[in-house]
C-alpha positions in Angstrom: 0.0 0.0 0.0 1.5 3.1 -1.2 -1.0 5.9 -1.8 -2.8 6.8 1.8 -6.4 5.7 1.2 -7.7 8.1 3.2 -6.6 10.7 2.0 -7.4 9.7 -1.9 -11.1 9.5 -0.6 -10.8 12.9 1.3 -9.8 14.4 -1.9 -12.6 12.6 -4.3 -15.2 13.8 -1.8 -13.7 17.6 -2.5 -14.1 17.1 -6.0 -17.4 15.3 -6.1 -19.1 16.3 -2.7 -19.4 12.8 -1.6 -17.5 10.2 -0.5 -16.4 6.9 -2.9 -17.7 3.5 -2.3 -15.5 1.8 -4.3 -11.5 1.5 -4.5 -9.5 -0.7 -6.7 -5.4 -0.3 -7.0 -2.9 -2.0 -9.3 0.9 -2.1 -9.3 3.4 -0.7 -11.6 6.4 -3.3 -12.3 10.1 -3.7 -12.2 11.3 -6.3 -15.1 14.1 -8.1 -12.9 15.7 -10.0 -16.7 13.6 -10.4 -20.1 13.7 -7.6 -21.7 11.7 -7.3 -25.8 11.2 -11.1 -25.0 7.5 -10.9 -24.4 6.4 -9.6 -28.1 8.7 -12.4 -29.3 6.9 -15.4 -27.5 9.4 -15.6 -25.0 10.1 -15.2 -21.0 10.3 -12.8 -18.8 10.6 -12.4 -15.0 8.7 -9.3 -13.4 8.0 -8.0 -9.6 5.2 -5.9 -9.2 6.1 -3.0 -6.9 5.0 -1.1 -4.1 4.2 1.8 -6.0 0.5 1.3 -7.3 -2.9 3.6 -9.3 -5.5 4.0 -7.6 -9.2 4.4 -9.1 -11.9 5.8 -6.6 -15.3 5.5 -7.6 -19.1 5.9 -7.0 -21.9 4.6 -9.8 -23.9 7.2 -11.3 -26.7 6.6 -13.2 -25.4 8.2 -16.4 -23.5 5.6 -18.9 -21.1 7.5 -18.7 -17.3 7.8 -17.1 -16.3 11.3 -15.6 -13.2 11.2 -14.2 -10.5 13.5 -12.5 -7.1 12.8 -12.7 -5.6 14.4 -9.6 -2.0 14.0 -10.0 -2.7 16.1 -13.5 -5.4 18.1 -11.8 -7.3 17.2 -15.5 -10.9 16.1 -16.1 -12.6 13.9 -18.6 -15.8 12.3 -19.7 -16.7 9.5 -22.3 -19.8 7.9 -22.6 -19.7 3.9 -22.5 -21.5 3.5 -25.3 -18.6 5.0 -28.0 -15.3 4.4 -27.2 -13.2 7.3 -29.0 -9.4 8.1 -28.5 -9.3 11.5 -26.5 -6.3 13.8 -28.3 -6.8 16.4 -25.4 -6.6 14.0 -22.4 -4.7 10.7 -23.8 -4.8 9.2 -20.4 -8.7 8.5 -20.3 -7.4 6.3 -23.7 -6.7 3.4 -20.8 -9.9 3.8 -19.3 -12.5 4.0 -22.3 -9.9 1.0 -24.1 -10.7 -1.4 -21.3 -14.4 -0.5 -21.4 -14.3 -1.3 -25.1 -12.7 -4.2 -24.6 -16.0 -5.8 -22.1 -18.0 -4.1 -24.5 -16.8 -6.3 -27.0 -17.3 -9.3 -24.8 -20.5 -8.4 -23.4 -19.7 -7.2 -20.4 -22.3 -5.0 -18.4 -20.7 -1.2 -17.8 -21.9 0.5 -15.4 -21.5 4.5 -14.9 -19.9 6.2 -12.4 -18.0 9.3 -10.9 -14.4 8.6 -11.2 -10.8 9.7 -9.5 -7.5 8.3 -10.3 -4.5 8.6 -8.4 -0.9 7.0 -8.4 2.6 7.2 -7.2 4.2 5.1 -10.2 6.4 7.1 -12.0 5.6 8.0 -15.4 7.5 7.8 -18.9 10.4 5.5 -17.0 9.5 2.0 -17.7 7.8 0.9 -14.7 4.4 0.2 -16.6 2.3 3.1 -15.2 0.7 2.4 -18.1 -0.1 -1.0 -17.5 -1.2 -0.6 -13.6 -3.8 2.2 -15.1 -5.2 -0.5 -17.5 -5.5 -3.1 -14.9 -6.4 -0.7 -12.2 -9.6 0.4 -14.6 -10.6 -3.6 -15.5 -10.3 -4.2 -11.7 -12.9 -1.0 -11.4 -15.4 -2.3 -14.3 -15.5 -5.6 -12.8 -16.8 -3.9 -9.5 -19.3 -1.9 -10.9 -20.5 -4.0 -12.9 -20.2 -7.1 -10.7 -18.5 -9.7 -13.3 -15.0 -11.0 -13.1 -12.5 -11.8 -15.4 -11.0 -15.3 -14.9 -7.4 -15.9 -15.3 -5.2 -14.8 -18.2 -7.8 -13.2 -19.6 -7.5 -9.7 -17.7 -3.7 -9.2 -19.0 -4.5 -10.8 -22.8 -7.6 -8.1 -22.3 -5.2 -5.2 -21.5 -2.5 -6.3 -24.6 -5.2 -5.7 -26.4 -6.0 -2.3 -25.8 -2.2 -1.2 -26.6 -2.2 -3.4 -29.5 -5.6 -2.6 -31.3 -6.9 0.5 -29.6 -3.7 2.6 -29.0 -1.5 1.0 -31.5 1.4 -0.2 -29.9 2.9 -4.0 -30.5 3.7 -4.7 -26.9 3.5 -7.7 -25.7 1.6 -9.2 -22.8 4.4 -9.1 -19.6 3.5 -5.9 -18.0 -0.4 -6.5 -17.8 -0.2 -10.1 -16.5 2.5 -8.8 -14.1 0.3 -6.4 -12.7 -2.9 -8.2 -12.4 -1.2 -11.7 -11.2 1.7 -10.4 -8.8 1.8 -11.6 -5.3 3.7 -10.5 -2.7 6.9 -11.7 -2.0 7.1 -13.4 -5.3 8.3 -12.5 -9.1 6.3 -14.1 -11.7 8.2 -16.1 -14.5 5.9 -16.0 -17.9 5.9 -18.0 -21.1 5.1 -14.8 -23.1 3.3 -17.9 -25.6 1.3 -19.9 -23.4 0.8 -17.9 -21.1 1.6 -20.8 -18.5 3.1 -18.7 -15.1 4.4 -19.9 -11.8 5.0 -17.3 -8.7 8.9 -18.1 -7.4 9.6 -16.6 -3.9 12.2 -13.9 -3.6 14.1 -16.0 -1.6 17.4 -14.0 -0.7 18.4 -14.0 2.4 20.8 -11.0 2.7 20.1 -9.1 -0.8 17.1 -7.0 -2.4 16.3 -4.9 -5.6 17.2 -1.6 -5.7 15.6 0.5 -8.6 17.2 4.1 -9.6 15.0 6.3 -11.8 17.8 8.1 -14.4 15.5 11.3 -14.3 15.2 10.6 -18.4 11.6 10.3 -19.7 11.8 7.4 -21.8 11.6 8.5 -25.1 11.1 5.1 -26.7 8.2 6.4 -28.9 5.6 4.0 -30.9 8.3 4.4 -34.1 11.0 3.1 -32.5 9.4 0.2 -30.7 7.6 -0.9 -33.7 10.9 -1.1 -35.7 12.5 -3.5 -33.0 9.6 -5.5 -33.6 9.7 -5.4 -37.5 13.3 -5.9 -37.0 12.4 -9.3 -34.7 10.6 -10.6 -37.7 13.0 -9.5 -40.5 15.4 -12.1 -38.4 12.5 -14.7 -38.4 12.3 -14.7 -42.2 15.4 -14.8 -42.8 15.9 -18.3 -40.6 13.2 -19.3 -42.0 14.0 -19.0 -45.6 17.7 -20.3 -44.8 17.3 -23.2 -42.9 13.1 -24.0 -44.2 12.7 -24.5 -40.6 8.5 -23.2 -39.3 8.6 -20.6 -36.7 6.9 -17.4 -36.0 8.5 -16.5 -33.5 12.6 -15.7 -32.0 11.3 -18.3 -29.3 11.5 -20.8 -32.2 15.0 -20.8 -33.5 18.4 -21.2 -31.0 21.8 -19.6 -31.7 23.0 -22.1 -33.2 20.0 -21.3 -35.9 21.1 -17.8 -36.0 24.8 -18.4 -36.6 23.7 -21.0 -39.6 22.1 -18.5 -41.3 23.8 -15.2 -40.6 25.2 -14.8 -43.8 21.2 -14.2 -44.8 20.6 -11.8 -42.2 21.3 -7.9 -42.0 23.6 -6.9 -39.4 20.7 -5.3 -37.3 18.6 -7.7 -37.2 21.1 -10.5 -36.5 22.4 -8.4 -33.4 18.3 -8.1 -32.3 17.9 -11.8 -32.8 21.3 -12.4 -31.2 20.1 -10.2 -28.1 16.4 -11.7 -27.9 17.4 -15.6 -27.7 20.6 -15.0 -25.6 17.8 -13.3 -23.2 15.2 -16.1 -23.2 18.6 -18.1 -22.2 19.2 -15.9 -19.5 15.9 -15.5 -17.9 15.2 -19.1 -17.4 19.0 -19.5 -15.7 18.1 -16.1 -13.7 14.7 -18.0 -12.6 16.9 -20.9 -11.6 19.0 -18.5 -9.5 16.5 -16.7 -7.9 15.0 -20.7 -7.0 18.4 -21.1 -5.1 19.1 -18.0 -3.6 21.9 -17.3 -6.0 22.7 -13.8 -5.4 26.2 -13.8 -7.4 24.5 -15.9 -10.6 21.3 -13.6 -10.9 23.4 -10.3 -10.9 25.8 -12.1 -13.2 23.1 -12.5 -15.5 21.5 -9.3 -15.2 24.6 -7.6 -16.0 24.9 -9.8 -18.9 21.5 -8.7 -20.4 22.4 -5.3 -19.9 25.2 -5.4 -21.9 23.2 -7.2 -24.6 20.8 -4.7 -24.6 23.2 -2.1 -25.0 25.2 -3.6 -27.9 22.9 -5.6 -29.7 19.2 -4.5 -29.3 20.4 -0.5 -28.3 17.8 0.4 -26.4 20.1 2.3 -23.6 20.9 5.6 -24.1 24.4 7.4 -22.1 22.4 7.8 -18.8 21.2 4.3 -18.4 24.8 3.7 -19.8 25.9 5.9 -16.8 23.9 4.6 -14.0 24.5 0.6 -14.5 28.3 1.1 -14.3 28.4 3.3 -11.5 25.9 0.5 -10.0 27.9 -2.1 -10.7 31.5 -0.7 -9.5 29.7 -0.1 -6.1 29.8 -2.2 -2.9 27.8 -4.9 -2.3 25.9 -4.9 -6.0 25.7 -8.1 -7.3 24.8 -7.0 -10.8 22.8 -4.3 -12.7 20.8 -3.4 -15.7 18.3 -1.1 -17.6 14.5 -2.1 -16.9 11.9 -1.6 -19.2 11.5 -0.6 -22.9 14.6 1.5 -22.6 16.2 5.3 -24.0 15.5 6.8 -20.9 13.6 5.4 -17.6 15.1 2.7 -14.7 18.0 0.8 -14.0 17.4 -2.7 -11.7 20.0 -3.9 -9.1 20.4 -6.6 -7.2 22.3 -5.2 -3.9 23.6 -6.5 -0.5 20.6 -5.8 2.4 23.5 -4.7 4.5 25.2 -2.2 1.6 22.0 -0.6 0.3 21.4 2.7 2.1 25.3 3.2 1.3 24.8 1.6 -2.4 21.5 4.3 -2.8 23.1 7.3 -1.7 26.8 7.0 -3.4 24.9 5.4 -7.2 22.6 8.9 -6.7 25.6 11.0 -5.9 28.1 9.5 -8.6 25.6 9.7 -11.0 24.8 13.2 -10.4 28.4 13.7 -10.2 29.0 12.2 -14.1 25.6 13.7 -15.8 24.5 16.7 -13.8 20.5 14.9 -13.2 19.4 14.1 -10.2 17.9 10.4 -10.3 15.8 8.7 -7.4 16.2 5.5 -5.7 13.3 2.9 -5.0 13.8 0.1 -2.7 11.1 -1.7 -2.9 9.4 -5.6 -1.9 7.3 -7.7 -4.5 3.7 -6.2 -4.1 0.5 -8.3 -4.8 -1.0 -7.7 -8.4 -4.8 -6.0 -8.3 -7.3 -5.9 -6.7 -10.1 -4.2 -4.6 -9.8 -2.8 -1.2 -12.4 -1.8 1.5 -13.1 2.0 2.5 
């Protein structure tokens, strides 16, 4: 619990002039290894965090949404009968995507006076995007008194980035954010969807995440060109070795080194860097299973360096940040988190070195690029749900 619940409803009743009677929250996300693996059918390993959106609500008889957006002091409205993209307000896109979405599948939507409220940063790759998505189904499914079973909810909120505000993500930072559970990452078969919860089970080390102060400026353009890029590498294999796949998850290295002489040198590096990863993630699952500090930080260093080199999605602060991290004491390993150019760094630190590990990374790295960054130490947080007033 991160945003003071009391105080949220304090502040809907001085908008509204009367007090919610229903609150829902969902997390944002820290990817710990996996990173441009989940559009490719492959894995990935997320923590939901302790920094969460709240929604506030209370049905009206409209069928309508109106909605206030305190941390933008913005307001909305959009009926629930046509779900339109709003070029003045882009964040009510979440809210009237997921409502198409049950529309779609029949789902009864209900009306109702709306506040939303978070403390997940925004633009730096810990999904405030997708907590706001999940957050909103969790808030649908209350008023309208229906649930969403399973996989479903995250496939449902894929959907609104893919085919509602045009993005090809893929599916890790909804399902991470509607399945978390506390103490616990959750390692995903981006195909399957087939999921199991492994305990955090270090004893004397935790995740420290550092915010560059860059606003990730990964924009649709360059995201959809990794992922065109992903499939250039796909046909190629294909057409060289007349092996099926659809998918990076379907070929090895050894796939990608027979037929690299077909391949441009892009789109070798981006396969290179998205099966190398898949690789890593299920070794980093194994580590976290054992309590293997030194392996898992090996390994996220590892895909940090891949992502830098072959999928370059860094940028020079991230650049910054990571090697500061990792030349500290008592960090294990580091790396960038999330889609990348701009946005979070991950490390896995020493329990007893991390007030000293915080302070000196922030200081160095002010020190080299004249930003002040922020430090987030934070447990794995249970994925969304409702909560009593």
């Amino acid at each position: 619990m991160s945003i003071d619940r009391k105080k949220a409803a304090a502040r809907f009743r001085g908008h509204y002039g009367a007090m919610p009677t229903i609150g829902v929250r969902a997390p944002g996300r820290v990817n710990i290894i996996g990173e441009h693996t989940d559009y490719n059918h492959g894995f990935v390993l997320p923590m939901a965090i302790e920094r969460e959106t709240v929604l506030l609500a209370k049905p009206i008889d409209e069928p309508e949404m109106r909605v206030f957006a305190a941390n933008l002091e913005r307001t909305a409205q959009a009926p629930l009968a046509c779900f339109e993209r709003n070029p003045d307000e882009p964040w009510m896109d979440y809210l009237v995507g997921v409502a198409r979405e049950l529309d779609r599948l029949g789902k009864p939507l209900r009306g109702a006076d709306i506040m939303i409220i978070g403390d997940v940063p925004v633009g730096c790759g810990l999904s405030s995007s997708a907590s706001l998505e999940m957050a909103a189904l969790c808030l649908f499914e209350a008023l309208g008194g229906f649930a969403i079973d399973g996989p479903e909810a995250p496939r449902l909120g894929q959907r609104v980035e893919n085919e509602f505000l045009g993005l090809n993500t893929g599916i890790m930072d909804q399902f991470i954010s509607r399945m978390g559970k506390a103490g616990h990452v959750l390692f995903l078969d981006c195909r399957t969807f087939g999921y199991e919860l492994v305990s955090v089970s270090f004893e004397d080390a935790c995740f420290v995440i550092a915010n560059t102060g860059v606003s990730r400026g990964l924009t649709a353009s360059k995201y959809n060109e990794r992922v065109s890029q992903c499939r250039d590498a796909v046909d190629g294999m294909r057409r060289c070795l007349g092996k099926e796949g659809t998918h990076l998850r379907d070929f090895t290295l050894n796939d990608l080194e027979s037929s690299r002489g077909r391949l441009s040198d892009v789109a070798y590096r981006r396969a290179r860097h998205v099966i190398s990863e898949d690789a890593r993630t299920k070794a980093a699952c194994e580590a976290m299973r054992a309590g293997d500090a030194a392996e898992l930080g090996r390994l996220m260093s590892a895909s940090d360096e891949s992502l830098r080199s072959d999928y370059e999605v860094t940028c020079p602060e991230l650049d910054a940040m990571t090697e500061i991290a990792r030349g500290i004491k008592g960090c294990f390993g580091s790396r960038m988190t999330g889609a990348g150019f701009g946005g979070c760094t991950v490390s896995l630190v020493d329990k007893a070195e991390v007030s000293a590990f915080t302070a000196t990374l922030l200081q160095e790295y002010f020190a080299r690029t004249g930003l002040r960054g922020d430090g987030i130490v934070s447990s794995a947080a249970d994925g969304a749900g409702r909560f009593l007033l």
